[in-house]
Structures are given as C-alpha cells and as structure tokens.
C-alpha positions in Angstrom: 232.8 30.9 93.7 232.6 31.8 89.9 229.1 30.6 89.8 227.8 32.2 92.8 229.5 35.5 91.6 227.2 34.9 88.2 224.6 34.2 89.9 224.4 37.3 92.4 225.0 39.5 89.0 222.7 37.7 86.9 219.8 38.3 90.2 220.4 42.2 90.3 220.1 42.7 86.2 216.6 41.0 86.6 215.5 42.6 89.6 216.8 46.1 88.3 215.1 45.4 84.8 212.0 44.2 86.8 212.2 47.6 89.0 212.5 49.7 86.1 209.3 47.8 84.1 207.5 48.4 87.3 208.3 52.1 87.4 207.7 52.4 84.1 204.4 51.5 83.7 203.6 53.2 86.7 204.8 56.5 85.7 203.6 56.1 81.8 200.1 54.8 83.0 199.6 58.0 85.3 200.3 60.8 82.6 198.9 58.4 79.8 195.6 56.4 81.6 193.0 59.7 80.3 191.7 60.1 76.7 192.0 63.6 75.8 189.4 65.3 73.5 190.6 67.9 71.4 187.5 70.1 69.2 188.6 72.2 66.3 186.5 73.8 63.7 186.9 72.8 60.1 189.8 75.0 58.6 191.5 75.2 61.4 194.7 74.1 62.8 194.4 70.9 65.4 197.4 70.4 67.8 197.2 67.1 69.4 199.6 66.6 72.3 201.5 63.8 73.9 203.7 64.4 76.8 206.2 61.7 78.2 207.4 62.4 81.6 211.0 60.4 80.9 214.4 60.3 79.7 216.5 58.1 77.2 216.1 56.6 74.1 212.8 56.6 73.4 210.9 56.4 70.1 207.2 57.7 69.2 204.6 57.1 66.8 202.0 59.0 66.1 198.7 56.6 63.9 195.7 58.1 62.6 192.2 56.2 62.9 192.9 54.1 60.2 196.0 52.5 62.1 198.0 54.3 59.8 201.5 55.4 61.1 201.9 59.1 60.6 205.2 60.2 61.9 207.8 57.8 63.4 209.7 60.4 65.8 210.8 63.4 64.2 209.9 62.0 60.5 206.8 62.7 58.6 206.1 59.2 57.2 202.8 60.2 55.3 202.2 62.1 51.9 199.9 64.4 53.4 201.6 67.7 53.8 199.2 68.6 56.5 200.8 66.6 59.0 203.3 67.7 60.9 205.5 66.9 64.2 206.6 69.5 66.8 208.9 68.9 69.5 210.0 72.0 71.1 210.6 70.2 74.2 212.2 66.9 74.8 209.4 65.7 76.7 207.1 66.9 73.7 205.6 65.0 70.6 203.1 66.6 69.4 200.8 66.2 65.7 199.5 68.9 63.8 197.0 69.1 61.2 196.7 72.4 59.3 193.3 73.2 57.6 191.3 70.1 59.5 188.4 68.6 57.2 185.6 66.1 58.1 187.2 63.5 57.4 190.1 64.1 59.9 187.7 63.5 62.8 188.6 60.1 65.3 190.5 58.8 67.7 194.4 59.2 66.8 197.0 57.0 69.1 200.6 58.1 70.1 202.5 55.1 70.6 205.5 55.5 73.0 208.4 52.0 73.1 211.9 52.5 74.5 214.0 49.1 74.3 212.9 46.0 75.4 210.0 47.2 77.5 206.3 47.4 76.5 204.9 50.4 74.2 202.1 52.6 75.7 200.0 53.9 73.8 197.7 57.3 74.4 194.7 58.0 72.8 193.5 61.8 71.5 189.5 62.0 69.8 189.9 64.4 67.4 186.3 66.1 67.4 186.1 68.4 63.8 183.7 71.1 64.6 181.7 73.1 61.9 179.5 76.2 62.5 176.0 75.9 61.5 174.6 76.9 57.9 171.1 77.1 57.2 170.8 74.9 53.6 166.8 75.4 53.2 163.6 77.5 54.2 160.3 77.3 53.4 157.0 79.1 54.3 157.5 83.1 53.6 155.3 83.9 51.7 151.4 85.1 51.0 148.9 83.2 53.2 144.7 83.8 52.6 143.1 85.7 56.1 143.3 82.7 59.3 144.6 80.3 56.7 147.5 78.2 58.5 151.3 79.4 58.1 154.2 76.2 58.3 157.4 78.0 58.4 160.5 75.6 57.9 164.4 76.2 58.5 166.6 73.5 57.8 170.4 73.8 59.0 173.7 71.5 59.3 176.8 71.7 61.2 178.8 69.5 63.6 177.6 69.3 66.1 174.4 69.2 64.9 172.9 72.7 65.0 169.8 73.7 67.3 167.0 76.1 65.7 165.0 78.7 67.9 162.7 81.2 66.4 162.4 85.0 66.4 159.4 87.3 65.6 160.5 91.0 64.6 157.8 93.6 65.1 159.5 97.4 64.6 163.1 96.1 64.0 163.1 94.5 67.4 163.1 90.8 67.9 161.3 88.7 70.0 162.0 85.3 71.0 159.3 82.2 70.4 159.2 79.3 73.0 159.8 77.0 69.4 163.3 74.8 69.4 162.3 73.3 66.3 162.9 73.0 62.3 159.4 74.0 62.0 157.1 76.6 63.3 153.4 77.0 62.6 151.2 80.1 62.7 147.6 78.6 63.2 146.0 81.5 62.2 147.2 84.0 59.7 146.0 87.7 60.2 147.0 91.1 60.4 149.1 90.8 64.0 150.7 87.0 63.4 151.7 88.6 59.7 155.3 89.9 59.7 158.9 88.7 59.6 160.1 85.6 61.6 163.8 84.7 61.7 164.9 81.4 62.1 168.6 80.9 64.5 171.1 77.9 63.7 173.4 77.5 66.9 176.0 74.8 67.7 178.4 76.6 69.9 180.3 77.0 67.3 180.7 80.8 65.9 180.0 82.4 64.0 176.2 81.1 64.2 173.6 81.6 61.5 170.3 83.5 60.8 167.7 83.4 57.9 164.7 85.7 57.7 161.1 84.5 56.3 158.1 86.9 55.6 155.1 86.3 55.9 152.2 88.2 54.1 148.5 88.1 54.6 145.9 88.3 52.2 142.6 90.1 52.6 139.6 92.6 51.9 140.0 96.3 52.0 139.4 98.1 55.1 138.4 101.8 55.0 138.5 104.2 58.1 137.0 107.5 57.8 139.3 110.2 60.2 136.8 113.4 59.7 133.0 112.4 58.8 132.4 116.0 58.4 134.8 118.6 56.9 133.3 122.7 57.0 134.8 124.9 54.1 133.1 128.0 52.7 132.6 128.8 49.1 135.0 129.5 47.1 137.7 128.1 49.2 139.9 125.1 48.5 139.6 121.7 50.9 140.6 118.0 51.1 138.8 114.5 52.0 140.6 111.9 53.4 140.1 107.8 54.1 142.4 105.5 55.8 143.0 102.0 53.2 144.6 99.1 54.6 144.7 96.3 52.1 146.4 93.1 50.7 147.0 92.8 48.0 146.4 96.8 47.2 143.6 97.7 46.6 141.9 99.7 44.0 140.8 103.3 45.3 137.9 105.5 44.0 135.9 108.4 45.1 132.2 108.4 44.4 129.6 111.7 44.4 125.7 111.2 43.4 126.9 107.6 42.4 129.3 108.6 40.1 132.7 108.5 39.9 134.9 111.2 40.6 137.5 111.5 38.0 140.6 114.2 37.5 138.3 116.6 36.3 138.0 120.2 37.0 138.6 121.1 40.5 138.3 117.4 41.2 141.9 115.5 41.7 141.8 112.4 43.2 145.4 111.1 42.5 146.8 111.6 45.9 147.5 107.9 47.2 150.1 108.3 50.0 151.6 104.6 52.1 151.6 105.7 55.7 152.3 101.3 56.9 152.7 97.9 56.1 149.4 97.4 54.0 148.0 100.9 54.5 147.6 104.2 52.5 146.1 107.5 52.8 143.9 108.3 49.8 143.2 112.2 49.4 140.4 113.8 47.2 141.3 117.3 46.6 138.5 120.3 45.2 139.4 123.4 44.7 137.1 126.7 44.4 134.2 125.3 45.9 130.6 125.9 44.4 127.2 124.9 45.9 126.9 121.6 43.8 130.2 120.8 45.3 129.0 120.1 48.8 127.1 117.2 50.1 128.0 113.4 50.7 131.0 111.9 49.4 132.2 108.0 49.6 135.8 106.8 49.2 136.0 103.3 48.1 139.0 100.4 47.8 138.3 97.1 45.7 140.6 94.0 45.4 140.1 90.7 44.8 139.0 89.6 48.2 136.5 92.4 48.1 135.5 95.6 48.6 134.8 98.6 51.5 133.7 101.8 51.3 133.3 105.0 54.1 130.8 108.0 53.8 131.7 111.7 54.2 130.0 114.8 54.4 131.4 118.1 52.9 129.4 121.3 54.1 129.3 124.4 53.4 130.1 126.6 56.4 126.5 128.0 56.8 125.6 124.8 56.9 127.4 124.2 60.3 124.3 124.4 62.8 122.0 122.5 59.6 120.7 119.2 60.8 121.6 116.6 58.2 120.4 112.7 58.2 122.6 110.6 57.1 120.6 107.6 57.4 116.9 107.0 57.5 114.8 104.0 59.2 113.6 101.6 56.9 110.6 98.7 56.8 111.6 95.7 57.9 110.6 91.9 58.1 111.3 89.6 60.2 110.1 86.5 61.6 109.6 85.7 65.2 112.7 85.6 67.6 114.6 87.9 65.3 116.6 90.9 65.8 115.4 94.1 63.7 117.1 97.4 63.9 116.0 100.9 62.7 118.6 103.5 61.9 118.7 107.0 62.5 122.0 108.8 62.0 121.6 113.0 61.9 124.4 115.3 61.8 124.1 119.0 63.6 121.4 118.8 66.3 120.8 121.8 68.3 121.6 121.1 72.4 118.0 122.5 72.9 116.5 119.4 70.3 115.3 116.2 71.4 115.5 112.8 70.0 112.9 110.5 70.7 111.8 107.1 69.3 108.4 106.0 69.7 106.0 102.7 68.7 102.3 102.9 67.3 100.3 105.3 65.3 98.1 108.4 66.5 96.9 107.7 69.4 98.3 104.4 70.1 101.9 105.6 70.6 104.5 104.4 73.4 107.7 106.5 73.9 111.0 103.9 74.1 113.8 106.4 74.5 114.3 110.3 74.6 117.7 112.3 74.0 117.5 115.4 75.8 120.6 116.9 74.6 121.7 114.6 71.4 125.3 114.3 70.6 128.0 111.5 69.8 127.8 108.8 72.3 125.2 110.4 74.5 123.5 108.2 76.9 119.5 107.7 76.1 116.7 107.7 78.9 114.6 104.7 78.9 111.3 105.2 79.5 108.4 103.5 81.6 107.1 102.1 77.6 110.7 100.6 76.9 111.2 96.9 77.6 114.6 94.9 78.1 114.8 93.9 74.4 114.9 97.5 73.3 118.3 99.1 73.3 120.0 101.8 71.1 123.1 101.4 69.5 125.5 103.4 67.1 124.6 106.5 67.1 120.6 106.6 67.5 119.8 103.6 66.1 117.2 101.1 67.4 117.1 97.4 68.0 115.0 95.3 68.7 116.2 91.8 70.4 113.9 88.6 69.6 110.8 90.3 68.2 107.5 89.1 68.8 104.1 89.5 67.4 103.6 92.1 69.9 105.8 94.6 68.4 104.6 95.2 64.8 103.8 98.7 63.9 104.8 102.1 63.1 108.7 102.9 64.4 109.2 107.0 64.5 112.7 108.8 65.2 111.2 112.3 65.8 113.7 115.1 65.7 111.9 118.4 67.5 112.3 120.5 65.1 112.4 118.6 62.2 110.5 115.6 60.3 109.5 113.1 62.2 111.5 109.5 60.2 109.2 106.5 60.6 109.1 102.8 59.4 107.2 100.1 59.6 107.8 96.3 61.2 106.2 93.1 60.5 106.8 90.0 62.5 106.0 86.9 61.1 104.5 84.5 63.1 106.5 80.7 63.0 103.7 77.8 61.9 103.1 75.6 65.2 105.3 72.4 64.1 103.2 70.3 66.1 99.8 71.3 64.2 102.3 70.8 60.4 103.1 67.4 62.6 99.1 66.1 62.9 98.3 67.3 59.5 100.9 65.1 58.0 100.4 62.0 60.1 96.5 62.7 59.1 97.3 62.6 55.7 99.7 59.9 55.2 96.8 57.8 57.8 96.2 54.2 56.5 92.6 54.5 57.3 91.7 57.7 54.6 89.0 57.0 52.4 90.7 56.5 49.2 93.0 53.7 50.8 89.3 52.1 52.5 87.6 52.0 49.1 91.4 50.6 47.5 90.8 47.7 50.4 87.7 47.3 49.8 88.0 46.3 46.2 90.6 43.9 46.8 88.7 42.2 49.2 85.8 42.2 47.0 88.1 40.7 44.3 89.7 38.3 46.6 86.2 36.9 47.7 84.9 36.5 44.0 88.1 34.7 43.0 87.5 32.4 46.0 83.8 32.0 45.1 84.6 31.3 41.5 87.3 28.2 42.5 84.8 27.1 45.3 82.2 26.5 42.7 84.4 25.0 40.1 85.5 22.4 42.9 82.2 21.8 43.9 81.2 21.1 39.7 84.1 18.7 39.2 83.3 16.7 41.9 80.1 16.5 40.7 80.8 15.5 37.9 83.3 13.0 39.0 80.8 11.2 40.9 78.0 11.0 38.4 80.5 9.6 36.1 81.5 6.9 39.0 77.9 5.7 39.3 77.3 5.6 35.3 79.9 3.5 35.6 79.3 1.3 38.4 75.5 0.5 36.7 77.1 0.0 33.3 79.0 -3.1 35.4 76.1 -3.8 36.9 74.4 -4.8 33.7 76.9 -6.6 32.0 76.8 -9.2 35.3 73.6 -9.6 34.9 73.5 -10.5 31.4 75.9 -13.2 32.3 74.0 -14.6 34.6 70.5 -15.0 32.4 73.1 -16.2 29.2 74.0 -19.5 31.7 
C-alpha cells in the first residue's frame, strides 16, 4: 500500500514537471523565436530589450558578441560603465549602452534559466549607425575650353553612404541622373562650367553636401552693344564693349592704330564685372573736337588669345553721311573654293541703291540690287545671279565653289557714291590624270637613256663571251697539237727499236 502510494506521488511530480517543461518552452519559444534588430547612430544611447512573459525565480544574462557575460540579473558584471540594466517591470530586462561606438555593433544574447529547466536564450543585432561624411573631393578646378572635367566625392558612413549629384545655376539646384563617386563633364565650356555639389545619404541624418567649382579656360570674346554712337562737338560721350574672358583678360582701346591711354579727354579706366567671366569696359572723351571722331576698336588679350570689336563715333552732322566700314578686296582662290567680297557702309539714304555687279565696261552682269538698303534687308536676285551667289552679313558677297567662269572685276556700287570694286582670280587645278601619264612616261623603262644603258651591257656581255669563246677554242688547239707531237715522238722511238734488232 506504501509502495503504490509512492508510486502514484512519484507519477504526478514527473508528469507535473513534464507539463510545466512543456509549457515552458512553449510559452518562452513564442515571445523569444524572432531576432530583433535594433539601429542606433553612433553616440547614441541603444536600449536592447528582453521581455519574459513569466513568474518565479528566474535569473537573466545578458552576453555581448564576444560571449562575454555582461550583467547577471540586476548586477553589472563588466568594467564598462556604459552598460547598464533596467528593469522597471518585473517582466523587464533590458541592456543599455550609452554613447554606442563601432565596435559595439553584433548580435547580443539574453539568456533566460529558472531551476532545473532549460535556458532560452534571445538574440538582439545591434546595428551601429553613422551619418555619412564626405572624406575627399577632387576635380574643381580650371579646365582648358571642351577639355574633359572628372569630378570625384568620396564619403563613409554606416550604412554605406550613396552619392547623387547636383548642378547649381543662379543659386538653384538641379539634380543629375549620376548615383556615383564620380561624375564626368565630357566637354568643358561656358554652359557645363559652374558649381556642382556632390550628396552623401545613408538614411541616417543629418546627411552631407560638398560643393566643387568648376572653371573654364578660354579666349576673349568682345561684343559690341552700339556700333555707332552720335554726339556733337563739344559735348561729352562714352564707348562701350561687352568682355567675357578666362582668365581676365587684358583690355585696351585703339584709335589710328594707337593706343588710347589716360590722356587728355581720353580715360579709359572704367572696367566694370557685370557676370561670371564678363565685364563692361568704358572709354570715356570729353569735349569733343573734330579729330576726335571716327573709328574706334576696343580690344581684350589673354593667354589663350585675343578679340577685338570696331566702333564708330560721329559727329552729329555726320548722321545722314554714308561711311564704309569695310571695302572689297582681290582675292585668289583655286577652283571649288569659296571667295567673299565685303561691303559694310553705314548711313545710306532710303532713296540709294546697292547693287553688286561682275565684269568690266561693257561686259557687266548685275547679281543683286538693294532698293532700299538697311540692316538685314532682303536683296533681289537678279536674272544674272546664279545659285552659288548669295549675300551675307550685311552686303557682303560670296561666292560658293568658284570656277574659272567667274574671274573678273567684282563692284559694290553705292548710287550716290564710289563705286568699291575688286578683283578675283580662280586658279585652275592641274588635270591629275595628265601629272599621272607624264610620270609613268618618265619613269618608262624603255626611255632612251635606259636603251643606250642596255645596249652597252649587252655589247659588253657579247665581247666578254667572244673573248672566252676564243680562248677555249686556242687551248684546245693547242692541246691537240701537243697530243699529236706527242703521239709521233712515240712513233719514232718504235721504230728505231725495230731497225736496232
């Protein structure tokens, strides 16, 4: 009776204890089975948490990646004053680490026993986060016109930090289609010149930004505004040219071919920066004489060279004056060139006529007329003018892929005033098949220099061969009379012999 009375009670312990293993793992596996991932950013405070839905004497560990036990239950076991454990609940055990470094990052366990039964153990990645910080860039800086621009940006930061590129043109930006370290501007010039800004972005704020210039490098380039500024005598006025240059430029005013120095009513000291590579250069005169007025140039000069514009400073009885700026000129050219003749005249009347004509005397075609010449008037073509004639600028004449046909005499007549003439030659191209038959010709094989060179070889030849055909012809001659000299020497000594017995 004893026994079976052990027995029963020795059958419930082990089923309860079996019941309560079962439940336990249950219950611990369902609120422990997930990994949790916890991100902080470097400095910051990381709280990792570890709940346990139960009751009773239980005791928990928290171990850092290195299998290192941190805390044993409410007790700090490592040096690291860092590390800390809350438990404002009695369900909660949670580790903190106060100003989280690099090195901190992993997988940290919390290792939950109570009595005889198994531990469980929950896992928490500790992911260290660090905003991005751009370490190096490369590339602003002065780039030679269409040379080739490699911008770099370099940045770090955990996660690893993605780079996208900005262009800013008037303080706004605007985004490139590069997600790249590097960007590449194939083909420096005036509108791919400018600031660029390069974007380091991790999701992790605050993000960072670094700004590269780039510069471009190139000749002056002069704009005139007003071609022709009216003063009267007497009176004060002011020439102006547009300069946009890199690196800047040198600026001058010329008169006559001189000069024009800060002399006299002359100050040319006004250099005004109106952009990114551009100024306004300003020649001032004061009391204005006769000699004063006339043609004036503004120049700019750097090291990748040098432009110029042309201005005209009238009086203002001058006003209705027809002026030529530019006359035609002779020119050369050789057949299936272009040639052009210029004619640029300030101040024509509305009732004056421009006309250009071909020939001489009585030989003359009309090409174009200008019934009322102004800027950008349109020309009539006339029944004389062909497809290759055409007039550009102002009133100039070209000439597309001249022929032999149109040498002669060029006139821009102004009614009213002299007539401006020049003359064109074409020069004819040498047939290359003719140049082709002349040198095969003269490099022939059969010329009579290289016969009489054959000639005297053969000649040589056949007297060398004569000469060792007869010296054959001797030796064996000679051979052979000595054979039979020979042969009747014998001849007598056996008969000797025979008469001696």
């Amino acid at each position: 009776m004893i026994v079976s009375t052990m027995y029963g009670g020795t059958l419930q312990l082990a089923s309860r204890v079996a019941a309560a293993v079962v439940l336990w793992s249950i219950f611990i596996r369902s609120s422990l089975s997930h990994e949790t991932v916890v991100p902080v950013a470097v400095g910051q405070t990381a709280k990792l948490q570890c709940s346990v839905e139960i009751t009773g004497s239980i005791n928990v560990e928290w171990m850092n990646p290195l299998h290192e036990v941190l805390t044993y239950n409410n007790q700090v076991l490592t040096q690291d004053q860092r590390f800390s454990i809350h438990h404002p609940y009695v369900k909660e055990w949670n580790l903190g680490i106060s100003n989280v470094r690099s090195s901190d990052a992993g997988e940290y366990r919390c290792r939950i026993g109570i009595g005889l039964l198994p531990e469980i153990t929950r896992s928490v990645k500790l992911v260290v986060t660090k905003p991005p910080e751009i370490i190096s860039v490369s590339g602003g800086e002065s780039y030679v016109l269409n040379s080739t621009a490699a911008l770099s940006c370099v940045a770090k930061g955990i996660p690893e930090p993605e780079i996208t590129w900005q262009r800013v043109e008037h303080d706004v930006p605007i985004e490139l289609n590069v997600r790249s370290s590097n960007y590449v501007i194939e083909s420096v010039n005036l509108s791919t010149a400018g600031a660029y800004e390069c974007h380091a972005a991790n999701g992790v704020l605050p993000t960072a930004k670094s700004t590269l210039v780039v510069h471009v490098l190139f000749a002056p380039m002069v704009k005139v505004p007003y071609r022709e500024v009216i003063q009267g005598e007497g009176e004060w006025t002011q020439l102006s040219c547009h300069v946009t240059a890199n690196p800047a430029a040198e600026l001058y005013w010329m008169r006559n071919g001189r000069r024009v120095e800060n002399f006299g009513s002359y100050v040319a000291a006004s250099q005004e920066e109106t952009g990114r590579y551009q100024h306004l250069m300003r020649l001032s005169v004061g009391a204005l004489g006769h000699s004063d007025f006339g043609e004036y140039e503004c120049f700019a000069e750097n090291e990748y060279g040098k432009d110029g514009g042309h201005l005209q400073l009238l009086a203002a009885e001058q006003r209705n004056k027809v002026l030529v700026l530019s006359r035609p000129r002779d020119v050369t050219a050789t057949v299936g060139e272009d040639a052009l003749f210029s004619c640029s005249v300030l101040n024509l009347p509305k009732d004056n006529r421009l006309i250009w004509w071909h020939g001489a005397e009585n030989h003359t075609k009309k090409l174009f007329e200008f019934s009322s010449p102004k800027q950008n008037s349109t020309p009539a073509r006339t029944a004389d003018s062909l497809e290759k004639h055409d007039i550009v600028g102002q009133y100039d004449l070209l000439i597309r892929k001249t022929s032999i046909g149109d040498r002669g005499l060029y006139t821009c007549q102004i009614t009213g005033h002299e007539n401006l003439s020049a003359t064109l030659d074409v020069i004819p191209i040498r047939d290359p098949s003719f140049t082709c038959r002349e040198s095969h010709r003269d490099q022939s094989p059969f010329s009579p220099n290289s016969m009489l060179i054959v000639l005297s070889v053969v000649v040589v030849v056949l007297l060398v061969v004569t000469i060792v055909v007869v010296a054959f012809v001797c030796h064996r001659q000679l051979l052979l009379s000595q054979k039979d000299e020979y042969l009747h020497s014998e001849q007598r000594n056996s008969n000797a012999g025979s008469v001696a017995l």
